[in-house]
C-alpha positions as CSV (number, residue, x, y, z in Angstrom):
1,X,5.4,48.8,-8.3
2,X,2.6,45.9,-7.8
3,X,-0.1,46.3,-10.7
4,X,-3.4,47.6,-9.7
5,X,-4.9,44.9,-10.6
6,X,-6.2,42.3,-8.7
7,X,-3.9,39.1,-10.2
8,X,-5.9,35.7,-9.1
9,X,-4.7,32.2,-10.5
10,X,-6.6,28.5,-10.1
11,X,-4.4,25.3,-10.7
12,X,-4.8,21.7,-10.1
13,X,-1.9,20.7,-8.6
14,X,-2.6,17.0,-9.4
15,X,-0.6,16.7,-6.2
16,X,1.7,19.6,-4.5
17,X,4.9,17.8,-4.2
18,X,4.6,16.6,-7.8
19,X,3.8,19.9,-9.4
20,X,6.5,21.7,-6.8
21,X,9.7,19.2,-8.4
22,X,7.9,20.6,-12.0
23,X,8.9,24.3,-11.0
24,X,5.6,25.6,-10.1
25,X,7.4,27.7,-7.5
26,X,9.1,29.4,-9.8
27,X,6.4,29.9,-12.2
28,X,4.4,31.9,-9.0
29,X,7.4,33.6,-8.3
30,X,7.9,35.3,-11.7
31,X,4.0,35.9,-12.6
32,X,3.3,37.6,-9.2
33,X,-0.2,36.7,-8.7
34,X,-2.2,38.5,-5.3
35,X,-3.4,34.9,-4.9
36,X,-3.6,31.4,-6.2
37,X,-6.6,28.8,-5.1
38,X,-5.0,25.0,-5.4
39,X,-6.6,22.2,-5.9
40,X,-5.7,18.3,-5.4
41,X,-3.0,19.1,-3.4
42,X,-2.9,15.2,-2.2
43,X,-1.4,16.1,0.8
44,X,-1.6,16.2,5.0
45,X,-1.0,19.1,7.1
46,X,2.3,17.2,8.5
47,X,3.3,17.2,4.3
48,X,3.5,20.6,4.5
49,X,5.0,21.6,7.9
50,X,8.4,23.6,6.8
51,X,8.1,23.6,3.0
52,X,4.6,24.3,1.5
53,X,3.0,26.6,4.2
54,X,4.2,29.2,2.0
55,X,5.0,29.4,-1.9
56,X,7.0,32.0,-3.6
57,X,5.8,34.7,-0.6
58,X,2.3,33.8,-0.3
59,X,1.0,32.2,2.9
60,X,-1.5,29.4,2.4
61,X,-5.2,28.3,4.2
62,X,-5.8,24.8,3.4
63,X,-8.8,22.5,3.9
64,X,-6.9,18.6,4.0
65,X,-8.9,15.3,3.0
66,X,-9.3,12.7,5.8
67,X,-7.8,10.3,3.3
68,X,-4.3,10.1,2.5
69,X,-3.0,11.1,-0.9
70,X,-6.4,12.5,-2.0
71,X,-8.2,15.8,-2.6
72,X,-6.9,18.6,-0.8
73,X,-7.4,22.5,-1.6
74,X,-5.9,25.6,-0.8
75,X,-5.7,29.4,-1.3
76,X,-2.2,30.9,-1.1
77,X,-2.7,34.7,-0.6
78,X,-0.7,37.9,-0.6
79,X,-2.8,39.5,2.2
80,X,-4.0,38.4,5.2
81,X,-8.0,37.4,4.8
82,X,-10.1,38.6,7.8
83,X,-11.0,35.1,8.1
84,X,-10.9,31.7,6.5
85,X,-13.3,28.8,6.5
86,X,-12.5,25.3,6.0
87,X,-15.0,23.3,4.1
88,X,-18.9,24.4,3.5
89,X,-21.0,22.3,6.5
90,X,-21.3,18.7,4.7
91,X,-21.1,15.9,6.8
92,X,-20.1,13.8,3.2
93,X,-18.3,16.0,1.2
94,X,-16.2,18.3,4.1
95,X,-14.1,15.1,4.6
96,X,-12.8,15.0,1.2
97,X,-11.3,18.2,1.3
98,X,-13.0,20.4,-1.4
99,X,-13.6,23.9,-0.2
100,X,-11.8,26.6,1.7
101,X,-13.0,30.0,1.8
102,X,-10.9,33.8,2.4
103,X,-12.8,36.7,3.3
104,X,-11.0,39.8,2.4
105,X,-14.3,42.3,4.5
106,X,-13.4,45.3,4.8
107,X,-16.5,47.8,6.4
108,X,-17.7,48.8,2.6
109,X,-17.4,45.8,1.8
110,X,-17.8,42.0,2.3
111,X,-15.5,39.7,-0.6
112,X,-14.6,36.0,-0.5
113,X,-12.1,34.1,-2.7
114,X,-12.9,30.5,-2.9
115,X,-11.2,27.3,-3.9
116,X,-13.4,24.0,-4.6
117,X,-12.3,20.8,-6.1
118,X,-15.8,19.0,-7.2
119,X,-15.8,15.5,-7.1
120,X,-15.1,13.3,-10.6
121,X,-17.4,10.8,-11.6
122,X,-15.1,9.3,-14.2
123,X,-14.0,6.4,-11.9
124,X,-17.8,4.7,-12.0
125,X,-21.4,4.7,-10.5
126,X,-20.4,5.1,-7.2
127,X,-18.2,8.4,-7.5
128,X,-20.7,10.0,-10.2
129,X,-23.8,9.6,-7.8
130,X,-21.6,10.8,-5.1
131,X,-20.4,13.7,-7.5
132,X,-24.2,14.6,-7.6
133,X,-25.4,14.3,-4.2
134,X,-22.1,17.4,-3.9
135,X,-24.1,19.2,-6.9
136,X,-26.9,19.0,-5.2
137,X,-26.3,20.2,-1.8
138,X,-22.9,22.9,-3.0
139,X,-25.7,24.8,-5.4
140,X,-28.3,26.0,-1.8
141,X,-24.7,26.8,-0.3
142,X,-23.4,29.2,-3.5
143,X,-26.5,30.7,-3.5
144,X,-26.9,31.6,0.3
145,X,-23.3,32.9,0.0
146,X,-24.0,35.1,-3.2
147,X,-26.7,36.7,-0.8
148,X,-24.7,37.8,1.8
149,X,-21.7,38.8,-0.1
150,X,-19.6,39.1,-3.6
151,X,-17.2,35.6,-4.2
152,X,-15.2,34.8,-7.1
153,X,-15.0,31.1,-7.2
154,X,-11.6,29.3,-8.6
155,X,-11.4,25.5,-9.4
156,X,-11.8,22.2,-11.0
157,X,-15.0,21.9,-11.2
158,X,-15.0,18.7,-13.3
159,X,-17.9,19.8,-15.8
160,X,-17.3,21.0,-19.4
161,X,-19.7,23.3,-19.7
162,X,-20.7,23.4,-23.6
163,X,-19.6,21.9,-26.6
164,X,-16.9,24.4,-27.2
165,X,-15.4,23.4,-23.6
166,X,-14.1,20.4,-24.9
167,X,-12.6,18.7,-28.1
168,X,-14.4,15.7,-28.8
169,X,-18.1,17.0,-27.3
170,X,-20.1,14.3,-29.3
171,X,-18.0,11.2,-27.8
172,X,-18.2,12.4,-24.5
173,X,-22.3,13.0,-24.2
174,X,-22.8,9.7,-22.4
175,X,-18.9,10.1,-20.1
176,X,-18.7,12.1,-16.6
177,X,-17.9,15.3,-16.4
178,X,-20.4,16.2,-20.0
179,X,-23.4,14.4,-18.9
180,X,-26.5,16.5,-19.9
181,X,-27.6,16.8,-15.9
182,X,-24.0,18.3,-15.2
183,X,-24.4,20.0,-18.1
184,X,-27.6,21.5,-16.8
185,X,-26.6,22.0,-13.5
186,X,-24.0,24.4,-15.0
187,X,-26.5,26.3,-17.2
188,X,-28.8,26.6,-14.1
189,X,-25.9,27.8,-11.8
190,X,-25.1,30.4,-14.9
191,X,-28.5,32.0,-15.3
192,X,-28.7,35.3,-15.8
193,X,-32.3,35.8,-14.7
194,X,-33.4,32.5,-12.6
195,X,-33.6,33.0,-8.9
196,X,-31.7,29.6,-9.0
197,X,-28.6,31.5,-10.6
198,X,-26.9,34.1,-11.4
199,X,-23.5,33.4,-11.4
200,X,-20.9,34.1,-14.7
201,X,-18.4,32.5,-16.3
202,X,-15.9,34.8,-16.4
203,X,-13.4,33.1,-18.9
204,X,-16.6,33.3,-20.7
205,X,-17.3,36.5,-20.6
206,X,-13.9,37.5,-21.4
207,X,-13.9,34.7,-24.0
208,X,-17.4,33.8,-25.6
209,X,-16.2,32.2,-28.6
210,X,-12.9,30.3,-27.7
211,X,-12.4,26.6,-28.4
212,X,-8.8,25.1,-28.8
213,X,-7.4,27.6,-27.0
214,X,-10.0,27.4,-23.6
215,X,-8.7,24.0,-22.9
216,X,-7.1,23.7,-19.0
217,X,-7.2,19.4,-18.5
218,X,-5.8,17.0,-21.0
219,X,-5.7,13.4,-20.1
220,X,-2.6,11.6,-19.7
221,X,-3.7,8.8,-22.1
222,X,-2.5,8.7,-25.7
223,X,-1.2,12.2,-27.2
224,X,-4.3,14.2,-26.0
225,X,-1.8,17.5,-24.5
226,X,0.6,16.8,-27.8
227,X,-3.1,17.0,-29.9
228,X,-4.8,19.3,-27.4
229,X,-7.4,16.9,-27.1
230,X,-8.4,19.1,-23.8
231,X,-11.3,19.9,-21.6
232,X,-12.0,23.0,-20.1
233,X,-12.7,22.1,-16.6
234,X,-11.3,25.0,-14.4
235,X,-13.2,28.0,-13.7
236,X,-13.4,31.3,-12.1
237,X,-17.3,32.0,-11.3
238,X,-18.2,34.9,-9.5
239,X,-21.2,37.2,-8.4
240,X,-21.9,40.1,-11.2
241,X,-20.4,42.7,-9.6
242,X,-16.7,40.9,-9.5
243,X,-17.1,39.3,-12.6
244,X,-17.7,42.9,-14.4
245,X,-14.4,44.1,-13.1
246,X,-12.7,40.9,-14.4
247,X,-10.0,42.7,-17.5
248,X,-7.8,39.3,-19.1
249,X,-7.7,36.1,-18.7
250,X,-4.3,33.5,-19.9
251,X,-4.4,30.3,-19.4
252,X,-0.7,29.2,-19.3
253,X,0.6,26.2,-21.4
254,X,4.4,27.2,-21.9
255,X,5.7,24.7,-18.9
256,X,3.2,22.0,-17.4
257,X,3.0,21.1,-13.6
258,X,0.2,19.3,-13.9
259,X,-2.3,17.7,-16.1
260,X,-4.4,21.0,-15.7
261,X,-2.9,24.2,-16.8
262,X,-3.0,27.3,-14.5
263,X,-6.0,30.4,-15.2
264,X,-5.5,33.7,-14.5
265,X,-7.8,36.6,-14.6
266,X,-7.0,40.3,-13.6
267,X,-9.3,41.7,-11.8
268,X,-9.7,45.7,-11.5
269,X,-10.1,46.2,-7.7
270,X,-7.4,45.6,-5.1
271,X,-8.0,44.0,-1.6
C-alpha cells in the first residue's frame, strides 16, 4: 500500500549518466518517492531518448541547457502533472537550463512542484554577476507564482543560508555562494512578514538547530565528505500552506551519486 504521504526528493545529479552507473536507480526504486526534482543533469534530450525518459517508474519533464554537458533539470513524477512548463520567461537564464515546473491543479486546488538549479558564482566575476542578475529577476517571478498558487520549490540553490549551513562559515564570508548579498537575498526571500517574502525553509522548519548533520554538497577537493566539511545548498522552499503539511525530512548519505546528497521531505497531502 503507497504511504499517504506525499514522498518528494531533490538531488543534484552532478550529471545523470554519472550518478545512474553510481546506482541512483536503485536507490529511487527502493525509497519510492511520488517525485524527485534533478538538477545538473548535463545532458541533451537525444542523451536520454530510450534510457533516462523514465527512472525506477517515474516519467520525467525536463528543461535541457543549450550547451552541451551543462545544467539541465528535471522532475521525474509518479502522476501525470496537468501541465509542465519549461523554464520561467528569461531571455539569459532560460538557455541554461534551470527551471521546469509540474502543476498538479486539480478544481480545489492549484499546486506546482518545481525544480531550479541557480547559477554558481564560484568559477569568477563573470559567473557571480551573472548568478545575480538570475537573483534578481527569479525573486518578481517566485513571488507572482506564490500569488496565484501553492509551490514547493526543490533544488540547488547554490547559497548557504546561515552560519549553521555550512562548516567553515567564517572562511567563506568573502567566497560565492555565502556572500552577505546572497545571504540577504535568502533572508528576504524567507520573510515571514515582508511583502517581498514569505517563503519557508522547510528543512528549517523541520530542523531549526541542525549543523553537521544539514550538510547536502561537499567539495571534491581534500577530505571535505570523509570530514563533512559540507554546505547545505539544496532546499525545499515552499508557500505556508505546503510547508505546514511538511512531517520528516532525511537527507541520505549511506551511498553517494553525486557530490550532493539527495533530500527528502514527506509531505501530508497526496496529489
Amino acid at each position: 500500500m503507497d504511504s499517504p504521504l506525499f514522498k518528494l526528493t531533490s538531488l543534484n545529479l552532478n550529471g545523470i549518466r554519472s550518478a545512474a552507473s553510481k546506482g541512483v536507480e536503485a536507490w529511487i526504486a527502493a525509497t519510492r518517492p511520488d517525485c524527485i526534482c534533478v538538477q545538473e543533469i548535463k545532458a541533451q534530450s537525444a542523451d536520454m531518448l530510450g534510457r533516462f525518459e523514465h527512472l525506477a517508474g517515474l516519467k520525467g519533464h525536463f528543461h535541457f541547457a543549450a550547451k552541451k554537458g551543462y545544467s539541465g533539470v528535471g522532475i521525474y513524477s509518479r502522476h501525470e502533472p496537468s501541465d509542465v512548463r519549461i523554464g520561467y520567461g528569461s531571455e539569459e537564464f532560460d538557455a541554461e537550463g534551470r527551471y521546469v515546473e509540474a502543476r498538479f491543479d486539480t478544481p480545489a486546488r492549484k499546486l506546482s512542484i518545481i525544480s531550479a538549479y541557480f547559477p554558481s558564482g564560484s568559477s569568477g566575476e563573470e559567473r557571480q554577476r551573472a548568478k545575480f542578475r538570475f537573483l534578481a529577476e527569479f525573486h518578481p517571478h517566485l513571488m507572482r507564482t506564490k500569488g496565484e498558487r501553492e509551490f514547493i520549490l526543490c533544488g540547488d540553490i547554490n547559497i548557504a543560508h546561515q552560519a549553521i549551513d555550512l562548516k567553515n562559515w567564517r572562511s567563506n564570508q568573502k567566497n560565492s555562494g555565502f556572500l552577505p548579498e546572497e545571504r540577504e537575498w535568502m533572508t528576504k526571500l524567507l520573510h515571514i512578514t515582508d511583502e517581498g517574502g514569505g517563503l519557508i525553509d522547510v528543512y528549517r522548519q523541520l530542523q531549526p538547530d541542525a549543523t553537521d548533520t544539514a550538510y547536502t554538497w561537499w567539495s571534491n577537493r581534500g577530505q571535505a565528505y570523509a570530514n563533512n566539511v559540507g554546505w547545505r545548498l539544496d532546499y525545499h522552499l515552499a508557500t505556508p500552506a505546503i510547508a505546514a503539511l511538511a512531517r520528516a525530512e532525511h537527507i541520505y548519505k549511506t551511498e553517494k551519486f553525486s557530490d550532493h546528497a539527495p533530500i527528502t521531505v514527506d509531505y501530508d497531502f497526496q496529489l
